[in-house]
Backbone as JSON, one array per atom type, in Angstrom:
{
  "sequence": "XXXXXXXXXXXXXXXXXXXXXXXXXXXXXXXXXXXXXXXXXXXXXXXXXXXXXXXXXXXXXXXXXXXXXXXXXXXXXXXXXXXXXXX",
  "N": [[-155.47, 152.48, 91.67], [-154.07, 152.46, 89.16], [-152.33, 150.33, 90.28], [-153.53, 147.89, 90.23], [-154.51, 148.14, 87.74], [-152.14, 147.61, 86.24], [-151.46, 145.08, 87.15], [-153.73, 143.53, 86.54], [-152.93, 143.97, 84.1], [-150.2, 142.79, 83.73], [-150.17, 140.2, 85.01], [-152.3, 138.76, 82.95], [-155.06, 138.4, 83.75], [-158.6, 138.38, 84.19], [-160.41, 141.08, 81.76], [-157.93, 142.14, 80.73], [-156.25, 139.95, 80.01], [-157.67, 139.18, 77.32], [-156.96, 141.4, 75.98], [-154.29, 141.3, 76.11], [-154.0, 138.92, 74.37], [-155.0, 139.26, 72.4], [-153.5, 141.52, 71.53], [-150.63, 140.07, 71.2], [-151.59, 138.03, 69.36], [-152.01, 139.83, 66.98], [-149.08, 141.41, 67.26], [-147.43, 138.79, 66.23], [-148.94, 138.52, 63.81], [-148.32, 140.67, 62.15], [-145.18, 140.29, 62.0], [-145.16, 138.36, 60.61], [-146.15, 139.27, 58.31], [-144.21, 140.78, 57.38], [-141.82, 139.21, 57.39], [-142.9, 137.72, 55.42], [-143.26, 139.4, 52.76], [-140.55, 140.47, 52.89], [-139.27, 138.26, 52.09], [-140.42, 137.28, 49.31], [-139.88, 139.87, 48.09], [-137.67, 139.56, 46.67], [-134.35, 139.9, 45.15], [-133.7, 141.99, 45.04], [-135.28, 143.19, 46.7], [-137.5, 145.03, 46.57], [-140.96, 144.73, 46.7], [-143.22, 143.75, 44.2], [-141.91, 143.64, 41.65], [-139.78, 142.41, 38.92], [-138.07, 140.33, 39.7], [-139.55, 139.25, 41.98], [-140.42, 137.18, 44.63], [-142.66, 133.8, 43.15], [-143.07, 132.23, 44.83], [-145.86, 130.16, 46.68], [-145.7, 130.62, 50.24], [-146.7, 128.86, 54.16], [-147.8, 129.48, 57.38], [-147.16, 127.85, 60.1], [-148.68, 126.16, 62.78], [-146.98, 126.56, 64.8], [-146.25, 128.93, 63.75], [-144.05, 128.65, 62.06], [-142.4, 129.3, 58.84], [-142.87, 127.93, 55.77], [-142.8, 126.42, 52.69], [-145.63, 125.91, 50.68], [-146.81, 123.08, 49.57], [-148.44, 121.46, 46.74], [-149.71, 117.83, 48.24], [-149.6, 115.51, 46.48], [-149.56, 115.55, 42.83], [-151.7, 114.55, 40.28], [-151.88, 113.29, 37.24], [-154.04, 114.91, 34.87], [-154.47, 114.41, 32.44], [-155.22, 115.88, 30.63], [-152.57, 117.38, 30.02], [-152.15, 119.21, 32.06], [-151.67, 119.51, 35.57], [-152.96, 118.16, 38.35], [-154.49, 119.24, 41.11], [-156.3, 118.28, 43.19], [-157.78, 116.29, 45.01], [-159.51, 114.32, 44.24], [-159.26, 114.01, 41.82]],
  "CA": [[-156.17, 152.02, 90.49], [-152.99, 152.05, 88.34], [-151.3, 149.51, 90.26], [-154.92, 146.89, 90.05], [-154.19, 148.0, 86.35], [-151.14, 146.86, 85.63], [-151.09, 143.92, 87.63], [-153.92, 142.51, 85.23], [-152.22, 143.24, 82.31], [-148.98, 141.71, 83.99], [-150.82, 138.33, 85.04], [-153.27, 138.35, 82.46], [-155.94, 137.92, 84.36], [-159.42, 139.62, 83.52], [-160.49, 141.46, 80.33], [-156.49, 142.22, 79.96], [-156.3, 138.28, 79.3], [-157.92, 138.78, 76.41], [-156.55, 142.68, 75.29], [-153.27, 141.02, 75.87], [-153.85, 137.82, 73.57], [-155.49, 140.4, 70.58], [-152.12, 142.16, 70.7], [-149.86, 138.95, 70.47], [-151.84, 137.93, 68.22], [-151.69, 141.34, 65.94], [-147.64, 141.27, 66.76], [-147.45, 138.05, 64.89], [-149.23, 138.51, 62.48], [-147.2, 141.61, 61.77], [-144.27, 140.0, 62.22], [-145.28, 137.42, 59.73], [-146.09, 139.85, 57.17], [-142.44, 141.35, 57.0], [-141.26, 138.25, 56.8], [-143.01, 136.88, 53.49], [-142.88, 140.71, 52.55], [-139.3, 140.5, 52.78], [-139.15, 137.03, 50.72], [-141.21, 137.38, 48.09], [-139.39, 141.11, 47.34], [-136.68, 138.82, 45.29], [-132.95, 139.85, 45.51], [-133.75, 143.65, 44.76], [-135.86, 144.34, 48.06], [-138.67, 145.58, 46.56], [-142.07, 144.52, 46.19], [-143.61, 144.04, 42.75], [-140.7, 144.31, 40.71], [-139.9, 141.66, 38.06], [-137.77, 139.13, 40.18], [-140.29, 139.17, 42.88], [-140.75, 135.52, 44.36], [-144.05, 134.14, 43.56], [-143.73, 130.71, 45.92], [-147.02, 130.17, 47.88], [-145.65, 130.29, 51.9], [-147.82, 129.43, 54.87], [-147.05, 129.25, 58.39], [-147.87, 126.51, 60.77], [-149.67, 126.39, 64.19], [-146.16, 127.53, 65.94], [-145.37, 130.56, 63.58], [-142.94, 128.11, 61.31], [-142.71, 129.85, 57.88], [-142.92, 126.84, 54.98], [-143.01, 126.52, 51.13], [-146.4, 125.68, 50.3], [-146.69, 122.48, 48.08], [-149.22, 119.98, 47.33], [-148.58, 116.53, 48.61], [-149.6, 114.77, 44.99], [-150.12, 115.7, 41.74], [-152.12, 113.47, 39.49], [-152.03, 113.59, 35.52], [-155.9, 115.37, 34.72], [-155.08, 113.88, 31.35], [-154.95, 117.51, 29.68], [-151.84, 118.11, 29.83], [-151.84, 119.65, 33.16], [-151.76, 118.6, 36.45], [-154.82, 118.65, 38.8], [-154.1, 119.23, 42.49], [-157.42, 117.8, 43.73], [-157.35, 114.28, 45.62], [-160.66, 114.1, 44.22], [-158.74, 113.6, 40.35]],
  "C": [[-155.16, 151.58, 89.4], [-152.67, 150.81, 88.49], [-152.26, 147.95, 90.02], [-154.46, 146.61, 88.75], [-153.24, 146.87, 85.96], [-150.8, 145.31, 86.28], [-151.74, 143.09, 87.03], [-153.38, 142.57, 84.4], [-151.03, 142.45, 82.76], [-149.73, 140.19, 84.09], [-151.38, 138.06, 84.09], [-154.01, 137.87, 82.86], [-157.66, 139.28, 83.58], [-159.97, 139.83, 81.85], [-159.2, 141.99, 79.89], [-155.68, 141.09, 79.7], [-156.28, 138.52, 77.76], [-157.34, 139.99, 75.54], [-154.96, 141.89, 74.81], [-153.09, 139.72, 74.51], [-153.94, 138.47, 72.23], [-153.94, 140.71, 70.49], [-150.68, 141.01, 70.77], [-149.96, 138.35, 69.83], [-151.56, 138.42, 66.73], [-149.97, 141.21, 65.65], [-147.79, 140.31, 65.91], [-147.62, 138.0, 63.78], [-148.37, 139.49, 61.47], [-146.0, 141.25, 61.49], [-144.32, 139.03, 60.86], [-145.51, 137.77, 58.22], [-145.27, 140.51, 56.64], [-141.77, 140.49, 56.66], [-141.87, 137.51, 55.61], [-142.99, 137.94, 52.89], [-141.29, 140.74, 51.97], [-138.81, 139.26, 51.77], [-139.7, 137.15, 50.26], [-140.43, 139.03, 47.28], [-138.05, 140.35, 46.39], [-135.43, 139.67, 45.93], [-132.76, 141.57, 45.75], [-134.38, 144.21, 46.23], [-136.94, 144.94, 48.17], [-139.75, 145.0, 45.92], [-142.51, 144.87, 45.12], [-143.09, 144.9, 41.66], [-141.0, 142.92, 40.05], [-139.03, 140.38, 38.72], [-138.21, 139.26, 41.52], [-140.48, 137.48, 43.16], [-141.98, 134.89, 44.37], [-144.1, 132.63, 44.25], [-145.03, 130.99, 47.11], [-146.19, 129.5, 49.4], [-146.18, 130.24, 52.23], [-147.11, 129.05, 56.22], [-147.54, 128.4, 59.21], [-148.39, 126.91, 62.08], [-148.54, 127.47, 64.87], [-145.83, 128.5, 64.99], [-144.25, 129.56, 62.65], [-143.5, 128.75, 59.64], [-142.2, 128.0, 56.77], [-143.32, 126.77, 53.94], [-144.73, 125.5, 51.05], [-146.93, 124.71, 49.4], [-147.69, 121.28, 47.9], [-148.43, 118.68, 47.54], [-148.35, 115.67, 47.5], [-150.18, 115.71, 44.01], [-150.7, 114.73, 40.84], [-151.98, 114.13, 38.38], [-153.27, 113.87, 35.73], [-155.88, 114.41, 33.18], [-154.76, 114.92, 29.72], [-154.01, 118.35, 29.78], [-150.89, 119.2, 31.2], [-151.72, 118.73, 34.34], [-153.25, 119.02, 37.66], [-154.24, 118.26, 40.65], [-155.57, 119.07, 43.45], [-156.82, 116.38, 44.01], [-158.53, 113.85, 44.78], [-160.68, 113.77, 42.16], [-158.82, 112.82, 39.57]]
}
């Protein structure tokens, strides 16, 4: 019975297809939260201190970590800028 076991979770075959995808999924995500965790703690190391970094990162389909930026800004007019296309 063991060895049935482990041979789905090795192939991924089965309902350990899909156990296995949840937890490479989960790693990642984990993985992804140490790493903006770790950048955003600023030069000190620690989270929500005063040179904390506040750049919006996001990561792309493959797991690429990337500064967050719109593609245009338009003048609103008021002074600001208005990050709608719709401006």
């Amino acid at each position: 019975m063991f060895t049935a076991y482990q041979n789905a979770w090795d192939n991924r075959t089965g309902l350990q297809a899909q156990y296995r995808a949840d937890d490479d999924t989960a790693i990642i995500k984990a993985e992804q939260k140490t790493e903006l965790d770790r950048l955003r703690a600023g030069p000190d190391g620690v989270l929500y201190t005063s040179d904390d970094d506040t750049t919006t990162y996001t990561f792309d389909d493959n797991g690429n970590i990337y500064i967050d930026t719109p593609t245009t800004y338009t003048n609103s007019g008021g002074g600001g800028f208005c990050r709608s296309r719709w401006c």
